[in-house]
Structures are given as C-alpha cells and as structure tokens.
C-alpha positions as CSV (number, residue, x, y, z in Angstrom):
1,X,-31.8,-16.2,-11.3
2,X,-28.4,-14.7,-11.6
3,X,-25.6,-16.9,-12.0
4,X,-24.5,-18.6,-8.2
5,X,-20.8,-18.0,-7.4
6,X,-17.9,-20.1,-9.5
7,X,-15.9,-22.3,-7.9
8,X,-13.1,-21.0,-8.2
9,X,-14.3,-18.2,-5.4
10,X,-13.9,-20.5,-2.9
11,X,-11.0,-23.2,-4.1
12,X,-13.0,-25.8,-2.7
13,X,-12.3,-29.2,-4.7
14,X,-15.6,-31.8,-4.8
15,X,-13.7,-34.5,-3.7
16,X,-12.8,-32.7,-0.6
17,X,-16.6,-31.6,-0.1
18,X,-17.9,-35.1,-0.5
19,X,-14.7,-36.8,1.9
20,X,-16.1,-34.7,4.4
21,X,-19.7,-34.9,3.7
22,X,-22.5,-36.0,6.5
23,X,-25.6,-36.4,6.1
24,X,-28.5,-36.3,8.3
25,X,-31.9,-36.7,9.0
26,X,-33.9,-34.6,11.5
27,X,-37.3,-35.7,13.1
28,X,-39.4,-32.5,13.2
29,X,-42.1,-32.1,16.1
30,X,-45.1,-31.2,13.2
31,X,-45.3,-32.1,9.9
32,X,-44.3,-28.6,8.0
33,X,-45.2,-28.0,5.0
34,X,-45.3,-32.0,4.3
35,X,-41.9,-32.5,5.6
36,X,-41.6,-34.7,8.7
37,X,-37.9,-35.6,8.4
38,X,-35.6,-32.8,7.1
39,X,-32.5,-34.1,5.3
40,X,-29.5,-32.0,4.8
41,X,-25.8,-32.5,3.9
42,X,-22.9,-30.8,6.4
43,X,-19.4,-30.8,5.4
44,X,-16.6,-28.5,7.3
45,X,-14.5,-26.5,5.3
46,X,-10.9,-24.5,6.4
47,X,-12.9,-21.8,8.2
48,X,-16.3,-23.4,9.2
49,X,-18.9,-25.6,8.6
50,X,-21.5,-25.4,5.6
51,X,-25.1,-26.9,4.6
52,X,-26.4,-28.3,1.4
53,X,-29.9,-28.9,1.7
54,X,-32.1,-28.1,-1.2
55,X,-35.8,-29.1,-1.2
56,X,-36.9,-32.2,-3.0
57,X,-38.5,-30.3,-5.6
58,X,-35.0,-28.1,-6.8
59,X,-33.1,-28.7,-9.3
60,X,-29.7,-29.1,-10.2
61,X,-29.6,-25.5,-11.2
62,X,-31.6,-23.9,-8.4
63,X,-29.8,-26.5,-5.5
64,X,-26.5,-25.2,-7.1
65,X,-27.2,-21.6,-5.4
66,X,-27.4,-24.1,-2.1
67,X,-24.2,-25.5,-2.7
68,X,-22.5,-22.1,-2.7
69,X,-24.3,-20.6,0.2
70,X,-22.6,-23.8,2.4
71,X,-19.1,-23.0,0.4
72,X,-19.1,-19.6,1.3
73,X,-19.9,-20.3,5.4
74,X,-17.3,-23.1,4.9
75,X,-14.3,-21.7,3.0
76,X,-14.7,-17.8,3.3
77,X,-16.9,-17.4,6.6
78,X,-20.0,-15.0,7.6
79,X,-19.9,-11.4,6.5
80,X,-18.6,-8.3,9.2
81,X,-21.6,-8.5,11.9
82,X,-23.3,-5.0,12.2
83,X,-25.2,-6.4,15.3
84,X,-24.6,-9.6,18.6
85,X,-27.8,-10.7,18.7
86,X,-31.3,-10.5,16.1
87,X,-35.2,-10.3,16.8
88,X,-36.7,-13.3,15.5
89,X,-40.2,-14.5,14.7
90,X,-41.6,-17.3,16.1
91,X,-43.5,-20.1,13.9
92,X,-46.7,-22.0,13.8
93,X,-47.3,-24.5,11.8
94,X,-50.6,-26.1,10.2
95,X,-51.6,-27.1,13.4
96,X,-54.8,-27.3,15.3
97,X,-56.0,-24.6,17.4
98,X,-55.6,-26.5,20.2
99,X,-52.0,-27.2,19.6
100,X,-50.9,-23.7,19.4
101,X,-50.5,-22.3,22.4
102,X,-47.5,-25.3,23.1
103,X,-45.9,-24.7,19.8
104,X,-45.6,-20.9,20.8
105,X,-44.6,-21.7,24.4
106,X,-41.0,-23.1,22.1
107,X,-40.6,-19.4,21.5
108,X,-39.2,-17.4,24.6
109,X,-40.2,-13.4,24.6
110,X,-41.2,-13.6,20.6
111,X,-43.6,-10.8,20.1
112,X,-44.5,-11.7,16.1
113,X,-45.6,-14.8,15.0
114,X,-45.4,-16.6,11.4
115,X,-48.6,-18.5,11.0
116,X,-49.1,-21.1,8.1
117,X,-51.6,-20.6,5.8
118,X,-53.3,-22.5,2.9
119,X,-52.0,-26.0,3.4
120,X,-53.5,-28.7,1.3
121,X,-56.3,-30.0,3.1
122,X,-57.0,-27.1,5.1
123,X,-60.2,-24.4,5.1
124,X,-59.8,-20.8,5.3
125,X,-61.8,-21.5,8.6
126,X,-58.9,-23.5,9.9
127,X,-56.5,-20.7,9.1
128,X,-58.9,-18.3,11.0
129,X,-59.1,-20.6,13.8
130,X,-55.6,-20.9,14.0
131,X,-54.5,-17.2,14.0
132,X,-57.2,-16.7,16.4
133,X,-55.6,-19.4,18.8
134,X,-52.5,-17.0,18.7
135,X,-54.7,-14.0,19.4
136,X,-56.0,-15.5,22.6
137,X,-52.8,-17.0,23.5
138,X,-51.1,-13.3,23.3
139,X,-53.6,-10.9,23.1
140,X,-50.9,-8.2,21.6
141,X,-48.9,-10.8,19.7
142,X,-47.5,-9.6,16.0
143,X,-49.0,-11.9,13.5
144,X,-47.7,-12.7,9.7
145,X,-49.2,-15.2,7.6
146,X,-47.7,-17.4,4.5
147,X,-49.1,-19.4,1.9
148,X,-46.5,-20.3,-0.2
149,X,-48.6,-19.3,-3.1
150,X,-51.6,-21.6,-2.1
151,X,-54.5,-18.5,-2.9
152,X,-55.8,-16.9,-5.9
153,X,-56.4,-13.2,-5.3
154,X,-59.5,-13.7,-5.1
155,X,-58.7,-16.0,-2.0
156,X,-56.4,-14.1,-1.1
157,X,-58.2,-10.9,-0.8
158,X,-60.9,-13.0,1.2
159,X,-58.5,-14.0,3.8
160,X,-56.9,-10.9,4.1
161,X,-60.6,-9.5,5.2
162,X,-60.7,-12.4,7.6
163,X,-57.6,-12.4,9.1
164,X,-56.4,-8.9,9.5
165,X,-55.0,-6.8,10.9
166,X,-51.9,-9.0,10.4
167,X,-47.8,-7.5,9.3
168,X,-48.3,-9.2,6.7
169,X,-49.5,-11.5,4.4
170,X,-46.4,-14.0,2.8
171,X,-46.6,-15.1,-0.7
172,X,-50.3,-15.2,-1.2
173,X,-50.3,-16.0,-4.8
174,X,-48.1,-17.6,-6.9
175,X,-47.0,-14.9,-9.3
176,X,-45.7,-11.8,-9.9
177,X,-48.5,-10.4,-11.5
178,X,-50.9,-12.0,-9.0
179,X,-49.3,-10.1,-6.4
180,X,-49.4,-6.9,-7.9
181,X,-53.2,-7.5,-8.7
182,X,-53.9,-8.6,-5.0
183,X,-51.9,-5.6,-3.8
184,X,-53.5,-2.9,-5.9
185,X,-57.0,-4.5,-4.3
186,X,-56.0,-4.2,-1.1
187,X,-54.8,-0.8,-1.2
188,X,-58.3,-0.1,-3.0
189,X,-60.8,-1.8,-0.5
190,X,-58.5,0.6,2.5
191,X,-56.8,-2.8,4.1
192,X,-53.7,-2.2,5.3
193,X,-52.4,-5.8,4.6
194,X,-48.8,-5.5,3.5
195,X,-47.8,-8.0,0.6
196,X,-44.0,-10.1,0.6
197,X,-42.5,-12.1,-1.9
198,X,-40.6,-15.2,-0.8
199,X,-40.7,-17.8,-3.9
200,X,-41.3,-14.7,-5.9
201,X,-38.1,-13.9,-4.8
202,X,-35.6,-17.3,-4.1
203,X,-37.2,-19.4,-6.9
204,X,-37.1,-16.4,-9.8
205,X,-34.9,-16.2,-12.6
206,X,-34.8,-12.6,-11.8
207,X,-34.7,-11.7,-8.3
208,X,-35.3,-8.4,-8.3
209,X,-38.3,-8.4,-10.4
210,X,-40.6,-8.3,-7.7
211,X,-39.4,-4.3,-6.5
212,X,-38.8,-3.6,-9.7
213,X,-42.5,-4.1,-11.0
214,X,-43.7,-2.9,-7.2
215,X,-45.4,-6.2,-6.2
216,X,-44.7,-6.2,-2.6
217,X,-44.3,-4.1,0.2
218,X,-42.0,-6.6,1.8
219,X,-38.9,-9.0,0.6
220,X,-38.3,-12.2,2.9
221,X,-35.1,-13.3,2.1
222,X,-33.7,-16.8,2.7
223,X,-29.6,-17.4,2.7
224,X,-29.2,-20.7,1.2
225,X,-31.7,-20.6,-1.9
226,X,-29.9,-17.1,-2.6
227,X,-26.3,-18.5,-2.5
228,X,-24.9,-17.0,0.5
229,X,-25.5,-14.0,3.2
230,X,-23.4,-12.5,1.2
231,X,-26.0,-12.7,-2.3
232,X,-29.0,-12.1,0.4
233,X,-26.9,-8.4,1.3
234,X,-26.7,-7.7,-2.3
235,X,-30.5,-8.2,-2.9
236,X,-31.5,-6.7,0.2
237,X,-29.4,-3.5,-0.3
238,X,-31.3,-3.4,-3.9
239,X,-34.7,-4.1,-2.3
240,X,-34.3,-1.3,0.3
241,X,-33.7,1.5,-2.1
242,X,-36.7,0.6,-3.9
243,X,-38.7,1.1,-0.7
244,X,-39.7,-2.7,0.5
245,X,-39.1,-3.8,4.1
246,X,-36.8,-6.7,4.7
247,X,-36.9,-10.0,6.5
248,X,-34.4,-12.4,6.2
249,X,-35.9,-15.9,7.1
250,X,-34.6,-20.0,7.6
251,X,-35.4,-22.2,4.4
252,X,-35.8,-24.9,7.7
253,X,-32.3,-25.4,7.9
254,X,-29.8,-27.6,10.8
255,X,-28.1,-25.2,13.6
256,X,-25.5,-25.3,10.7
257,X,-27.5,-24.0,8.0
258,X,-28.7,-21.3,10.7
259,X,-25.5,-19.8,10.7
260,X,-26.1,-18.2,7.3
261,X,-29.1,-16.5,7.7
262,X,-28.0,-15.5,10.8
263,X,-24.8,-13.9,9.7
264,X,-26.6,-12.6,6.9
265,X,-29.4,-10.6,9.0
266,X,-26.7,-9.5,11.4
267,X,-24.3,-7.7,8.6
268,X,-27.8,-5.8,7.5
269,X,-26.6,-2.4,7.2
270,X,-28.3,0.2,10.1
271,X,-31.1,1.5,8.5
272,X,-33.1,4.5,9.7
273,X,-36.5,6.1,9.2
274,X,-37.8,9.4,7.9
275,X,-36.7,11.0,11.2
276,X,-33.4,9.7,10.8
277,X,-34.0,7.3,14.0
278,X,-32.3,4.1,13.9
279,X,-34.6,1.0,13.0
280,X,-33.5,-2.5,13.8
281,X,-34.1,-5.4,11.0
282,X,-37.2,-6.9,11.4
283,X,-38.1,-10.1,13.4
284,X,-36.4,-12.9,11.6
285,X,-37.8,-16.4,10.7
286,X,-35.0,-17.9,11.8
287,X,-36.2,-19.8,15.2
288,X,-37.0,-23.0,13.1
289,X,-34.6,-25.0,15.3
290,X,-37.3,-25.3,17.6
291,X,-39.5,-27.0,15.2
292,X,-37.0,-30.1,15.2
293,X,-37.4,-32.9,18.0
294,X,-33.3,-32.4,18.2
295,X,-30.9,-30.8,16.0
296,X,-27.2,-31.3,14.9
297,X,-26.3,-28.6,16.9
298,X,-26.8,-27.3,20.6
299,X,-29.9,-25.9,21.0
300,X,-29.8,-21.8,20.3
301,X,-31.5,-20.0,23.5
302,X,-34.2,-17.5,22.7
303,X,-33.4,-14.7,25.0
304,X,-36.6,-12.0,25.4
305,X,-37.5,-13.0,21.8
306,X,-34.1,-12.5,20.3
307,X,-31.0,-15.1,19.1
308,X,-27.6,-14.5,19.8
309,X,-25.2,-14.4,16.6
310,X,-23.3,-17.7,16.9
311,X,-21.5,-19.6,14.2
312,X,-22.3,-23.4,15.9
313,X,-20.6,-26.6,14.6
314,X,-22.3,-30.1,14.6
315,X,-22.3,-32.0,18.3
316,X,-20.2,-35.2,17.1
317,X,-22.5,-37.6,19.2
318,X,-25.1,-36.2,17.5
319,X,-23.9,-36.1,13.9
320,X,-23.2,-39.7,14.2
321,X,-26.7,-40.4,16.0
322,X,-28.6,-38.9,13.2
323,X,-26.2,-39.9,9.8
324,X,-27.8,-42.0,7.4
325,X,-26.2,-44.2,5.6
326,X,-26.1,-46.5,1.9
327,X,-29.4,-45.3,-0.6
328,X,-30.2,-41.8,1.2
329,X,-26.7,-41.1,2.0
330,X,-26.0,-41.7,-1.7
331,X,-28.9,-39.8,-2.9
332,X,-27.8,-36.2,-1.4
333,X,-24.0,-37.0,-2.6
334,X,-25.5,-37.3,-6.4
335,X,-27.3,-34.0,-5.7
336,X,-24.4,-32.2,-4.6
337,X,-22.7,-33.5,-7.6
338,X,-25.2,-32.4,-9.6
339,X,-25.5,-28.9,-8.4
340,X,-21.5,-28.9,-8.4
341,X,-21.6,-29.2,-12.4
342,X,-23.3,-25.9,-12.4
343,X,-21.0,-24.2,-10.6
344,X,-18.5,-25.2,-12.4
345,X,-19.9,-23.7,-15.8
C-alpha cells in the first residue's frame, strides 16, 4: 500500500502517545469473525482522542497505517463534515437463524443489513438460513453479504444463485483476479449481484488496483486500515470517478475508533446521479457498537436507521473498568512501537 503518513505530520512524540496510552478490552455479545474480546489502544491527543487497534494478524507495516489514522483524529481532528447525521447498515453475525431477529432488534429503523457469510464451520445452508431469518424478520429489508474471501468463484457464484437478490455480495474471493472472474460470470448468467472489495482494498499494496482492473462494482472502505478519513477521501474520490459505489464501514472499532469512519463518511463529497439529483452515501457499516456488551464510550443512538456525527471521548469509569493491565497491556504498547518505526522511515 502507499506509504502511511510521516510523523512529522502530526508532531506527535511516542513517548507522549504511550504516557497517555489505555488499553482495553471489550466483551462482544457474539463471537465475530472469531473475536470474542476486542482489544484496542486509546490515547488523547491536543485536539481529540485516537484508536490503535490492528487485528492480530497485521503487521508492523500494515498496523502502522492504524497508528496514523488514531494520530490524525488525535492531533489534527476529523475532516470538514459535508453532512450531521449518516445512514448506516445494521450487522449480523454468524449466528443462528433463531438468533437473528434479536441481533437486528439492536438496530433501530436500519433498512439494509450486513449478513456474515462463509465462516469456518459453517454450510452454505446456514448462510441461506440466515439471510432468510432476515427476510422473514423484514420482509423489505436491504441485504449485503461478506465473506472475507472465504469462497472460490465457483462458491461464490453458487451462493450468489442462492442468496440473491442481495446489494451486494462483500469480498467473495480472495483475490483480485478472482473477483474479476466471479464478476464477469455473474454479469454472464444475467445476476444482478454487485461485487465489493474490502481486503482487496485495506490489505493491498496497491489500493486502487481493484477500479483500476474493474473488479468490483463497489469499494467498502474502512478508516483505520487506510490511515485516516482523510486517506479513505482520497481513495474514495479515485474510486468514484472510475464508476464504483462507495461504502465506508467500522474495522469493529471502540466509540473512539468510530469517530473516524464517521468523520470520514460525513466529509464524502455530495454526489449526484445521471439526472443530476442528489444521492446520499450509502448505508454505512459503522453500527458495530452494538455488537459490544458495553463500549468505552456512551452508547451512539440509532435514530430511524441513521447515526448522528459525534466525535465521543472515553467515559473515565469505563476506561478504568475495562483497562488491562501487565502482559496484554504490554503486548499492544510493543505493537504501537512497532508500527511507530514505520512511520518514522
């Protein structure tokens, strides 16, 4: 990927970062995507706070484009807001079909639904079952489904028979090529399944390889992986011209982390249509707070499916009732050092 922002942007010092760092640990409602407890690193900077909080499986280099997303919140703040308030999506986990209908009751007004997809363990007959639970739950419900590259395209294309008519299907396959395979066949066989890069996107050395080879119809875009809503602008304005759609989604971050994706979606340039009509950014996967039994932060009301744009600091009851302490508190400070030494280069 392109090179995340120096240092010297933000004339932050590590010693500062790691005086002020906390780290916490999150219970989650449902085991996503494996993760039960979500970890992260806070710190407060001269303008706000920020969020470290790679996945397990980054690396130094890839966790370094973390590291500037929570500098930029911190030390420069959120972008100029174009809107008050977004459209967001709501999300449903690998879960039973029986447990469905009370996750989606966490999502006040959503009209489109993320459903997961292709988790280890799972059938494509689960993954039926569950979209079908959200059918019957809301009838006229908006679905989208992700993978995170779990599928051939063979599989892929098998699922997309089965589980249309969806908005989308999220990172079917692993790789660019795969997706531009899978796409072609779907536009062949007359299903209109659109295909969006995610990993394809936030975990590529280049970005922007995905529109630029035509391999999906829509970019999901996550703050923190990118380095900042200010990075995730920058990709989306190239993404746009080249005709994808764009949603701007949580990579399951704290109420702090939130406040980057949700600056970012809300400094999306107006966009309009081939009838020069105004068209709002698309729902956002950014109501993951609700997939956490509590949060650092109060608790962000979903209002007729949409968040307001608020840049929330850490409760300090609750940043102290959720801190750990000696080998995982240590852990996270050797990552952020880590990721630092890239940024410095």
């Amino acid at each position: 990927m392109t090179q995340a922002k120096p240092l010297s942007a933000w004339g932050a010092t590590i010693d500062e970062v790691l005086e002020r760092a906390h780290v916490v640990a999150l219970p989650m409602r449902v085991p996503f995507r494996g993760v039960t407890t979500r970890e992260a690193l806070l710190f407060r900077g001269p303008v706000g706070w920020g969020e470290f909080a790679p996945f397990s499986d980054y690396s130094p280099e890839e966790s370094a484009y973390w590291l500037s997303s929570g500098l930029e919140m911190a030390y420069q703040g959120p972008p100029k807001a174009m809107r008050d308030c977004v459209e967001v999506n709501g999300t449903i986990p690998a879960v039973i079909p029986e447990q469905v209908p009370e996750v989606m009751a966490h999502f006040d007004g959503c009209r489109t639904f993320k459903v997961k997809v292709a988790e280890k363990g799972h059938s494509l007959s689960d993954d039926v079952a569950r979209v079908n639970a959200v059918r019957e739950a809301m009838p006229s419900a908006i679905i989208r489904v992700d993978a995170n590259r779990g599928w051939s395209v063979e599989q892929a294309f098998c699922a997309a028979k089965q589980l249309s008519p969806l908005d989308y299907m999220e990172q079917p396959c692993a790789t660019v090529a795969e997706l531009i395979e899978l796409r072609q066949r779907l536009i062949r066989a007359g299903l209109f399944v659109r295909v969006a890069a995610d990993e394809a996107i936030r975990r590529a050395e280049d970005p922007y390889e995905v529109a630029r080879a035509q391999a999906a119809d829509v970019a999901v875009v996550k703050a923190a992986p990118l380095g900042g809503p200010r990075k995730l602008l920058q990709i989306a304005e190239f993404m746009r011209a080249r005709g994808l759609d764009i949603t701007v989604a949580s990579a399951l971050d704290t109420g702090v982390g939130m406040n980057a994706g949700l600056a970012a979606v809300a400094a999306l340039p107006k966009h309009t249509d081939d009838e020069d009509f105004d068209v709002p950014p698309a729902a956002a996967g950014l109501a993951t707070q609700r997939l956490f039994v509590e949060d650092i932060t109060a608790p962000r009301q979903i209002v007729d499916g949409q968040l307001a744009v608020e840049m929330l600091s850490p409760d300090p009851d609750r940043l102290s009732e959720f801190s750990v302490k000696d080998s995982r508190r240590d852990a996270w400070l050797q990552r952020l050092r880590e990721a630092w030494e890239f940024l410095e280069r």
